[in-house]
C-alpha positions as CSV (number, residue, x, y, z in Angstrom):
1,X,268.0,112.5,38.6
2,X,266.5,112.5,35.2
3,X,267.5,110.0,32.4
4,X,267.5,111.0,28.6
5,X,267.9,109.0,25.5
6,X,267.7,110.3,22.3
7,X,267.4,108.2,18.9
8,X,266.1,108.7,15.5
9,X,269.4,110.5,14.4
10,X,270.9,109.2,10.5
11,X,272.4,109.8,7.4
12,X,269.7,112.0,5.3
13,X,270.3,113.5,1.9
14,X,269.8,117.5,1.5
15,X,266.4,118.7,1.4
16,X,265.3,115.4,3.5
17,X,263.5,115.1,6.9
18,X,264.0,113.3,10.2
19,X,262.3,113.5,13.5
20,X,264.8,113.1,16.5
21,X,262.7,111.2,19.8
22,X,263.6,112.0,23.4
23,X,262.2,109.7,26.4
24,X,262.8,110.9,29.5
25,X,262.3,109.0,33.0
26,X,262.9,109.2,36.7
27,X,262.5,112.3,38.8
28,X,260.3,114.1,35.6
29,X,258.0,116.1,38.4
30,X,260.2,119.0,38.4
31,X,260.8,119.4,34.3
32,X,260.5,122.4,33.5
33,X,262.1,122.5,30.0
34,X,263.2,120.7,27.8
35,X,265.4,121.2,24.3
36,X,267.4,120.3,21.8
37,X,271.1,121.5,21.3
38,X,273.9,120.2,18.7
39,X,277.4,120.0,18.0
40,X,278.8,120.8,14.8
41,X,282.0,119.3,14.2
42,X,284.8,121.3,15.5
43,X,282.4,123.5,17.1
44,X,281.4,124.3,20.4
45,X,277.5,122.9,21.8
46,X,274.7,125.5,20.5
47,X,271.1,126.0,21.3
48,X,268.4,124.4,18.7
49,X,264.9,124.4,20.4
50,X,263.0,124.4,23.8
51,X,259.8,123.9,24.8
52,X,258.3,124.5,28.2
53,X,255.7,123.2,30.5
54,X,253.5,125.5,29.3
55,X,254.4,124.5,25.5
56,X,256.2,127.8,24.8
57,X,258.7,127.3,21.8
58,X,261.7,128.7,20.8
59,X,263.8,128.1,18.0
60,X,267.4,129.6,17.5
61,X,266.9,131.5,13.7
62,X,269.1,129.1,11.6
63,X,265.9,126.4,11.9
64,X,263.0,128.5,12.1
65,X,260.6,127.4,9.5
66,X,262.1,123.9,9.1
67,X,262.1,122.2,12.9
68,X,259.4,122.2,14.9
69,X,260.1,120.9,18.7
70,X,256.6,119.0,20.4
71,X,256.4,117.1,23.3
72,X,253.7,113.9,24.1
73,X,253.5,113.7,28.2
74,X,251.5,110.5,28.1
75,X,254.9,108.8,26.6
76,X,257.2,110.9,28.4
77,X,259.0,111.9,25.1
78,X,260.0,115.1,23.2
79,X,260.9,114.9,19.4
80,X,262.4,117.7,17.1
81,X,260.9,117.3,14.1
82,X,263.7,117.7,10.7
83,X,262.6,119.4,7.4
84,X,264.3,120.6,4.6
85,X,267.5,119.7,6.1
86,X,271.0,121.3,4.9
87,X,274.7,120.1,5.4
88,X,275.2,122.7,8.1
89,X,272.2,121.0,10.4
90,X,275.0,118.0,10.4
91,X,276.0,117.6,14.4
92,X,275.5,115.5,17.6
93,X,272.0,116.3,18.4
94,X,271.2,116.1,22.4
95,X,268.4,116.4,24.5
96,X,268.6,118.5,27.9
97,X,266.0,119.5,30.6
98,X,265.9,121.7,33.1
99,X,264.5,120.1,36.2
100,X,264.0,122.4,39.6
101,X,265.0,120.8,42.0
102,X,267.6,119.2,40.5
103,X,269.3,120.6,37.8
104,X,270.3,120.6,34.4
105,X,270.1,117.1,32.7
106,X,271.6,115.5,29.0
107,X,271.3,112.9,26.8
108,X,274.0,111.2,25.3
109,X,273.7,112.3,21.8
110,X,272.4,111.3,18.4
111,X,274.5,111.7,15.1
112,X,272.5,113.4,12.1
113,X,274.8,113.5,9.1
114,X,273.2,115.6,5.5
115,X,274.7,114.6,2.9
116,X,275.0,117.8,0.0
């Protein structure tokens, strides 16, 4: 099992920045990635950003440019980095790994509300 818990979520205006924090503990041998997803209200969960093991990024288009994912091993936590933010980034922002064994692991979500 793997535990996740995100924070660093807010109310930000338009343009603003925020970096979101994911600290992950227990069985963290078999991580293989790890990334960031959200939940627009009324919408359905979509992909945001994943790094790997071997800190390969990828970012879905709509936040190219303006989030950067990074991860610090010796504190066991993964942060999305915010910028330039616009009223469609607001959603319930939550951190999943993939772990092998072991499978597929989330948080339980962090609000992030930009105001226009």
């Amino acid at each position: 099992q793997v535990q996740l818990v995100e924070s660093g979520g807010g109310l930000v205006q338009a343009g603003g920045s925020l970096r979101l924090s994911c600290v992950y503990s227990g069985s963290i041998a078999g991580i293989q990635i790890m990334g960031w997803y959200r939940e627009p209200p009324g919408k359905q969960r979509e992909f945001v950003a994943t790094i790997t093991r071997g800190d390969r990024e990828n970012y879905t288009d709509s936040v190219k440019g303006r989030f950067t994912i990074s991860r610090d091993s010796a504190k066991n936590t993964v942060y999305l980095q915010m910028n330039m933010l616009k009223s469609e980034d607001t959603a319930v922002y939550y951190c999943n790994c993939l772990s092998i064994p072991g499978g597929t692991f989330w948080g339980q979500g962090t609000q992030v509300t930009v105001s226009s």
